[in-house]
C-alpha positions in Angstrom: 25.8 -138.6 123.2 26.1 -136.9 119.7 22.5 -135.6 120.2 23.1 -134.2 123.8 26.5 -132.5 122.3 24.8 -131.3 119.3 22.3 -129.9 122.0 24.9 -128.3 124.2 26.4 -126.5 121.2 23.7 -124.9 120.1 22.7 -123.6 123.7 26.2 -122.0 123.7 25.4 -120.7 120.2 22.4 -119.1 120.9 23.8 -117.4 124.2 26.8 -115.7 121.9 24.3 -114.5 119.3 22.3 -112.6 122.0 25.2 -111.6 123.5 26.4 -109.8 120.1 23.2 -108.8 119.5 23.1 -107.1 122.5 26.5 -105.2 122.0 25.8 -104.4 118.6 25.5 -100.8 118.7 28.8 -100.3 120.2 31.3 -99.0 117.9 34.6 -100.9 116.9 37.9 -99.5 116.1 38.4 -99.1 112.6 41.5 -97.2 110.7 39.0 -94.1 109.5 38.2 -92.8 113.4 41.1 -90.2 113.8 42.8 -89.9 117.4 40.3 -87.0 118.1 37.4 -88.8 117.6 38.8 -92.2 119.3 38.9 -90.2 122.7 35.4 -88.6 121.8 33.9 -92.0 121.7 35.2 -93.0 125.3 34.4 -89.8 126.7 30.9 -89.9 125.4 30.1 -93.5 125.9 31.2 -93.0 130.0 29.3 -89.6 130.1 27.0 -92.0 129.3 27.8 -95.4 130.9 24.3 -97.2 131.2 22.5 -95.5 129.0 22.9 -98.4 126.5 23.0 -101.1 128.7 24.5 -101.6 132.2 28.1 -100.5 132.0 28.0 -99.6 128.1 29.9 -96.7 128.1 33.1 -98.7 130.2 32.5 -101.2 127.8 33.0 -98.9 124.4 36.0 -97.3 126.3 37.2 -100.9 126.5 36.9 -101.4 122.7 39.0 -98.8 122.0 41.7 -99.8 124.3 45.1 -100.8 122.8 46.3 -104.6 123.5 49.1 -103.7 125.4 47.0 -101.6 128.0 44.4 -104.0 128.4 47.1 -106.4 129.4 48.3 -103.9 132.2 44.5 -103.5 133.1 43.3 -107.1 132.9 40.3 -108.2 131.5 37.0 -106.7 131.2 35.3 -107.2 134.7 38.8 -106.2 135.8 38.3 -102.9 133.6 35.6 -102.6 135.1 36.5 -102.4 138.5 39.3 -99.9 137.9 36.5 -97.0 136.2 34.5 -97.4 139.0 37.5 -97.2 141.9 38.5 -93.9 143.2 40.5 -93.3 140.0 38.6 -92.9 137.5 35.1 -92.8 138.7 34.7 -89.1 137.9 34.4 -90.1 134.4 31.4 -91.9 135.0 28.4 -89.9 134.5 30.2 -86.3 133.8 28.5 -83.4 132.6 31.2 -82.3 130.3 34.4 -82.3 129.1 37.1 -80.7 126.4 39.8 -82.4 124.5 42.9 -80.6 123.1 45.9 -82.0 121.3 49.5 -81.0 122.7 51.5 -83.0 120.5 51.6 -85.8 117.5 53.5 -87.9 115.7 53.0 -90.5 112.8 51.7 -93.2 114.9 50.5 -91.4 118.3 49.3 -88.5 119.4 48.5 -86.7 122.7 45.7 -84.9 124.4 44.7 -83.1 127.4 41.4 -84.1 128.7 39.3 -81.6 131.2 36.2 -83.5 132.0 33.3 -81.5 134.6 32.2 -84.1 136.8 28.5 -85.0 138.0 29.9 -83.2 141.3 31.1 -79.9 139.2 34.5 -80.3 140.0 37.0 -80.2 136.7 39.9 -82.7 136.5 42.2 -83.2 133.6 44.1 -86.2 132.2 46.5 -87.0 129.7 45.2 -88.8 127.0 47.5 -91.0 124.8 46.1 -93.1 121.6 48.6 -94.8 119.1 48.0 -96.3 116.1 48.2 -100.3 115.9 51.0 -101.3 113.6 50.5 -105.0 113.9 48.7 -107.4 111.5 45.3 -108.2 111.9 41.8 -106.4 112.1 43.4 -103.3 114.4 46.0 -102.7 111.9 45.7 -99.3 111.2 43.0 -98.2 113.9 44.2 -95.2 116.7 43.3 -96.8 120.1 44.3 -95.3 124.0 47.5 -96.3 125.1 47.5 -94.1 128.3 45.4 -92.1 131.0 47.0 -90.8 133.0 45.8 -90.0 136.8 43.5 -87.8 137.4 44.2 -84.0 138.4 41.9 -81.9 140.6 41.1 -78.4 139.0 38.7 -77.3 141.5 35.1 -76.8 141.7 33.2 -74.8 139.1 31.1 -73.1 141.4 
């Protein structure tokens, strides 16, 4: 019995390890990535979703998600789901985009977001990170708190 859990624990083991090792090269919050740059990584990483891996870029916007919004979103697969409904899907794959703050404070700050999708058609979003107050290893780290709904811009052409 002691063999076959011993057996059992290690399979599990050796499934998380590759699973880390696999997600390895995204990035994690941490308190030196300004509110800027937190946005800049999202945007990137879905400009690029599987470049990486399947579904990467969704996956290093989800890192930089704040707490309270992934409860409202559920979890990952659920994520998931939502970037790829009618929403959001325009993020996935864009050709461009521009950020510009429109307002700060201590612990948040705000940002329009005009992305160029793959179909050249311009939307913007509000952008919203705060900084995590709480103990623990997000202490300190800006991370989106909203996005708000898309809005058509038109087409580029």
């Amino acid at each position: 019995m002691l063999k076959k859990l011993h057996l059992t624990f290690s399979v599990v083991l050796f499934f998380f390890l590759n699973i880390s090792f696999l997600r390895a090269d995204l990035l994690i919050p941490n308190n030196s990535i300004e509110p800027a740059d937190v946005i800049k990584i999202q945007l990137v990483a879905l400009m690029n979703n599987d470049k990486k891996f399947e579904d990467s870029g969704i996956e290093q916007t989800w890192n930089f998600a704040h707490p309270n919004n992934k409860k409202n979103t559920g979890p990952l697969p659920n994520f998931k789901m939502m970037i790829k409904g009618n929403s959001y899907q325009m993020l996935l794959d864009h050709m461009s985009h521009t950020i510009t703050e429109v307002g700060s404070g201590e612990n948040w700050a705000q940002f329009e977001v005009i992305i160029l999708d793959k179909e050249k058609i311009y939307h913007k979003f509000n952008w919203q990170v705060e900084r995590f107050t709480l103990e623990g290893p997000l202490q300190g780290c800006w991370l989106t708190t909203v996005v708000s709904n898309p809005i058509p811009l038109g087409s580029s052409i």
